[in-house]
NUTILUM-779736 format. One record per residue (C-alpha): x, y, z; residue in one letter. Coordinates in steps of 0.001 Angstrom, whole numbers, plus 500000, padded with zeros to 6 digits. Layout:
BEGIN
XYZA/...
END
This chain:
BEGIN
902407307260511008X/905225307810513353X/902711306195516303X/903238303743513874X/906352303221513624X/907447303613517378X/904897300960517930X/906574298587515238X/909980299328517025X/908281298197520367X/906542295184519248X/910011294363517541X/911553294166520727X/908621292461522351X/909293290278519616X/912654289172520229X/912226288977524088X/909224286510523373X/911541284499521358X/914014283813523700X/911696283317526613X/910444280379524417X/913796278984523914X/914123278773528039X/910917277472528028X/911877274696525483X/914697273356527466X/913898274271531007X/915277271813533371X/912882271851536352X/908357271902536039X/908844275430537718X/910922277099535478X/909005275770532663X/906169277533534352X/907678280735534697X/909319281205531584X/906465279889529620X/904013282606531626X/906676285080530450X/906576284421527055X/902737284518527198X/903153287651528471X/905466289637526179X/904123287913523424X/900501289296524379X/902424292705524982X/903617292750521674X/899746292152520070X/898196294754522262X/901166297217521486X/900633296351517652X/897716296533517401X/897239300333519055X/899797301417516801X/897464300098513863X/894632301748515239X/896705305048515957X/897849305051512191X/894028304426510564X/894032300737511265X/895019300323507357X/895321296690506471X/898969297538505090X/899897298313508427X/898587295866509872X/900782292952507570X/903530295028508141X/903241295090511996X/902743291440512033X/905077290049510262X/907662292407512105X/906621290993515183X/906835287605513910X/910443287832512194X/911560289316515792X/910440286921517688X/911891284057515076X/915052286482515421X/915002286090519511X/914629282629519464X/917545281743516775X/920120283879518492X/919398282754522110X/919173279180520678X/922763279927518988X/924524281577522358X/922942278891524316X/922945275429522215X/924766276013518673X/928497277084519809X/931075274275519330X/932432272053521880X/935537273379523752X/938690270921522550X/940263268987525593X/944371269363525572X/945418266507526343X/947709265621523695X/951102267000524875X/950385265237528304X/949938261596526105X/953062262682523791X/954976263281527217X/953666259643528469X/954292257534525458X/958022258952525571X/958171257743529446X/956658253770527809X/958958253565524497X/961962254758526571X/960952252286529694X/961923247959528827X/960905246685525375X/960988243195526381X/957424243501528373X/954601242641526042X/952461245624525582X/949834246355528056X/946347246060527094X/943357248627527666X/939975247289526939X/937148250759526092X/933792249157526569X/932004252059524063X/928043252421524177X/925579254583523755X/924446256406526846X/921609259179527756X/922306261589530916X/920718259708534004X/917995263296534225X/917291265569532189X/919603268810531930X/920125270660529306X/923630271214529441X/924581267464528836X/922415267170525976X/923951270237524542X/927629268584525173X/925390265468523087X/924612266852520322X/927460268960519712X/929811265948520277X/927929263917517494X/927958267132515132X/931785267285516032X/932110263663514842X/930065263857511627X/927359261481513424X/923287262074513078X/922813265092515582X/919438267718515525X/920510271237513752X/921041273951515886X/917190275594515554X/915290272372516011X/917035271424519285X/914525272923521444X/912099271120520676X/913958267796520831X/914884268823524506X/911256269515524921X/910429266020524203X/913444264574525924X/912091265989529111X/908737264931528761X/909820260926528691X/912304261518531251X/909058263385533164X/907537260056532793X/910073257471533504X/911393260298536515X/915119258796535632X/917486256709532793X/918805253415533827X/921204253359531057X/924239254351532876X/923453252104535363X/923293249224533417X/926390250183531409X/928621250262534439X/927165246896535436X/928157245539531813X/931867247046532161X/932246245882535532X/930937242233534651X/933516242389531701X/936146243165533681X/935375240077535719X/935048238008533234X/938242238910531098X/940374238801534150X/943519240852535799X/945245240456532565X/943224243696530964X/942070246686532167X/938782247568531343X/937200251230530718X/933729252617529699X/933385254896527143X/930527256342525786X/929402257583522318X/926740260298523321X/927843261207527264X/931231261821529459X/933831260590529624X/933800260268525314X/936112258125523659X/939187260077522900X/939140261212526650X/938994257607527643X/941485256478525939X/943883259351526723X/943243258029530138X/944122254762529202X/947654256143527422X/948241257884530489X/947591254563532692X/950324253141530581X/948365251221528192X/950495250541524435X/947467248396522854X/943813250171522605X/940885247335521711X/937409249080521670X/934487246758522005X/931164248011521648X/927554246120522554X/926343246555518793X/925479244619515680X/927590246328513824X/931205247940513869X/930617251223513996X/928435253076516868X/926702255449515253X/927777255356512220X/930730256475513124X/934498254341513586X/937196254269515736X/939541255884513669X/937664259194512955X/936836259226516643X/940318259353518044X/942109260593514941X/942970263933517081X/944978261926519075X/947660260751516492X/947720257254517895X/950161256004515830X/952842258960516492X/952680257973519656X/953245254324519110X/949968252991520323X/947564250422518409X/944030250776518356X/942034247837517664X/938121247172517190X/936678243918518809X/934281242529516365X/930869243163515999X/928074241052517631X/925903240736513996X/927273237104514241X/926997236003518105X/925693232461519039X/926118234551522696X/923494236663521765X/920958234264519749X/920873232304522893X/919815235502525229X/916530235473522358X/915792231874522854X/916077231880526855X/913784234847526686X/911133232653524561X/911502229875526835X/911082231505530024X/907897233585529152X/905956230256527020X/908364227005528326X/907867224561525231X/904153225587524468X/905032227256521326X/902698226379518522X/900748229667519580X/903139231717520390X/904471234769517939X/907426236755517758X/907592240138516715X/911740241184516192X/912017245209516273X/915046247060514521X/915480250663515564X/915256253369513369X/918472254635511244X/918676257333509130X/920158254879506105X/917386252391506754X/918442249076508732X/922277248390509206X/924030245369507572X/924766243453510630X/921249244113512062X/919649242623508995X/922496239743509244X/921706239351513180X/917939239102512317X/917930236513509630X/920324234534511752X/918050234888514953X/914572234264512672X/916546230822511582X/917250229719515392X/913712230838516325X/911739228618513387X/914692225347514925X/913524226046518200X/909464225513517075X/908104228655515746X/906598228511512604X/907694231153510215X/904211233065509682X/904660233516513681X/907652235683513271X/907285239265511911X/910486241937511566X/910398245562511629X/913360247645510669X/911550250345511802X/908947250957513772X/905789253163513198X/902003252926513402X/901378251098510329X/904361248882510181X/903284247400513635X/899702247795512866X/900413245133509865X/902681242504511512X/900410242569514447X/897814241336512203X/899869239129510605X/901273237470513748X/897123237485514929X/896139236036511427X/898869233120511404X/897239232043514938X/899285234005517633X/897135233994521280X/900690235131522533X/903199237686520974X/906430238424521611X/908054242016521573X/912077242225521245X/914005245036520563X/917109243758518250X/919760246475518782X/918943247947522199X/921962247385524373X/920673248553527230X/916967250043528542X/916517253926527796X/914152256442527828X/912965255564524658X/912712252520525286X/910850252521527872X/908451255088527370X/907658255719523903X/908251252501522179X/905777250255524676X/903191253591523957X/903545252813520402X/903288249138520658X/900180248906523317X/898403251016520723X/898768248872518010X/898455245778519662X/894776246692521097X/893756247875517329X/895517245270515144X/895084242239517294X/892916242212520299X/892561238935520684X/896360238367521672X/898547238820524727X/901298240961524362X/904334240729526364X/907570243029525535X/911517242424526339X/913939245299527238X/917711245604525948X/920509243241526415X/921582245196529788X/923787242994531811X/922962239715530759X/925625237229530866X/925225236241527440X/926098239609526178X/929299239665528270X/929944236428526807X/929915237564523466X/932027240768523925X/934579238717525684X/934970236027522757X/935171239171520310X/938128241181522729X/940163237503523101X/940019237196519349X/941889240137518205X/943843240613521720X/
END
């Protein structure tokens, strides 16, 4: 029995070893460390089996034992991978100080001419995915969103969501969104003139809001107006004024306005219809439309459902019969298994795929979605031709409608 029990005590620590080694594994940043520490948690975890199994043998290989021993082994190595996941993924965000240097700033404005109008700091605020894989930035994600009270994997799942983050990026090789995000800000900037100064912000990435917008205090800026590339007012599900309420904007004499939400732009109901008419020209009486939401953990948003109905209304004006438009809030097999058929059934020989509340192109979107669509398409309706749209990204019709939205509350 001791054998036993000194081999219980081993395989316990081959145990916890094996679970951390599958943590590294999980969120490895580069195909050879992936490699190694998978091989190495082969390896203990095979150590552990032989070692557990010789101690069974040594004590009479009684079937007691033989529970006992595995379900140590298997608690340890549970207990190897929580722990390293907590030390390396599950500690808070560090908080940024920079409220005495804005409190020392804001004295330097309010004591400086009140007879100059308040200057103006536009925060262009999206959503925005690291531009490669790293771990570190999507731990800085995800503990950002937790921070904020905004949908975020626990602690002990993340692994495996970094797992899958890597394979798409593995696929795609890099994200554009950042990219295309700059483009947008810069292109706002343009359009909106000398008069403000524009920043990007983003929701899931550096530089966050409240760091932003300290900046923008610290530039001089008296008047905050966040405008974000979204159907509706919150990004996220989360507003301005839980976002920056560490700041104490109003103690400091600053206003912090939101631009509008897009649920109601002509702006963007004309991007749809230029879309349609440069992949089918007037030739529309076979043509189908299939509008996708994205998925939410509430179900679809207000101003996405209001955007949708407004865009299906221009889209049946513009020549396309009803049955020839199908909405998803969100997609899955079987939801775009049926409106595939349905689009097919009303008479579609062309179809139509566009994302509704996809600012700009992401991993996702580019890798997984068309996946899920292709495979539908070719089982639900074969006989069609399936072309599918990317996000808003830099279109002009998108800056249009942001820069309506910051002139009207400006």
């Amino acid at each position: 029995m001791a054998d036993f029990n000194v081999g219980i005590a081993l395989s316990a620590v081959i145990g916890l070893i094996t679970g951390a080694m599958l943590v590294f594994y999980l969120i490895a940043d580069s195909a050879h460390r992936v490699r190694l520490f998978g091989l190495i948690a082969i390896i203990f975890a095979t150590l552990g089996i032989l070692t557990l199994i010789l101690a069974i043998d040594a004590a009479g290989s009684a079937v007691a034992n033989a529970i006992v021993g595995l379900i140590s082994l298997l608690l340890s190595a549970f207990l190897g991978y929580a722990v390293t996941t907590y030390f390396l993924l599950g500690r808070p965000e560090r908080e940024r100080s920079i409220i005495p240097d804005l409190r020392q700033a804001t004295l330097k404005l309010n004591s400086s001419s009140s007879s100059s109008p308040p200057r103006t700091a536009i925060i262009y605020y999206a959503n925005c995915e690291p531009d490669s894989y790293s771990s570190l930035p999507y731990n800085y994600t995800y503990e950002h969103l937790q921070a904020h009270g905004m949908a975020a994997p626990p602690p002990l799942i993340r692994p495996f969501t970094m797992r899958r983050a890597r394979q798409r990026y593995a696929k795609l090789g890099h994200s554009p969104q950042r990219r295309i995000h700059t483009r947008i800000a810069q292109k706002l900037r343009d359009k909106l003139g000398k008069r403000y100064r524009v920043y990007i912000a983003f929701s899931d990435n550096h530089p966050f809001l409240d760091e932003m917008a300290a900046g923008a205090v610290l530039d001089g800026a008296r008047r905050l107006i966040v405008a974000r590339p979204a159907l509706d007012a919150a990004l996220n599900g989360s507003a301005t004024s839980s976002l920056l309420q560490g700041l104490h904007m109003e103690r400091l004499g600053v206003e912090v306005r939101d631009a509008p939400a897009l649920h109601d732009s002509d702006a963007l109901v004309r991007l749809y219809l230029r879309r349609v008419s440069t992949s089918v020209g007037e030739a529309r009486d076979e043509v189908g439309v299939l509008l996708l939401g994205q998925r939410h953990d509430h179900g679809e948003s207000k101003g996405e459902a209001a955007f949708r109905e407004r865009l299906t209304a221009a889209l049946v004006r513009s020549g396309i019969a009803s049955p020839r438009i199908a909405s998803i809030s969100q997609p899955n097999a079987a939801s775009l298994g049926s409106a595939f058929s349905q689009l097919q059934a009303a008479g579609a020989k062309q179809i139509l795929s566009m994302p509704l509340t996809y600012s700009a192109d992401s991993v996702i979107l580019l890798t997984d979605l068309p996946l899920l669509l292709e495979h539908a398409h070719t089982q639900h309706a074969p006989a069609t031709r399936l072309t599918t749209f990317g996000g808003w990204n830099d279109d002009d019709a998108l800056i249009d409608a942001i820069a309506d939205r910051v002139r009207a509350v400006a």
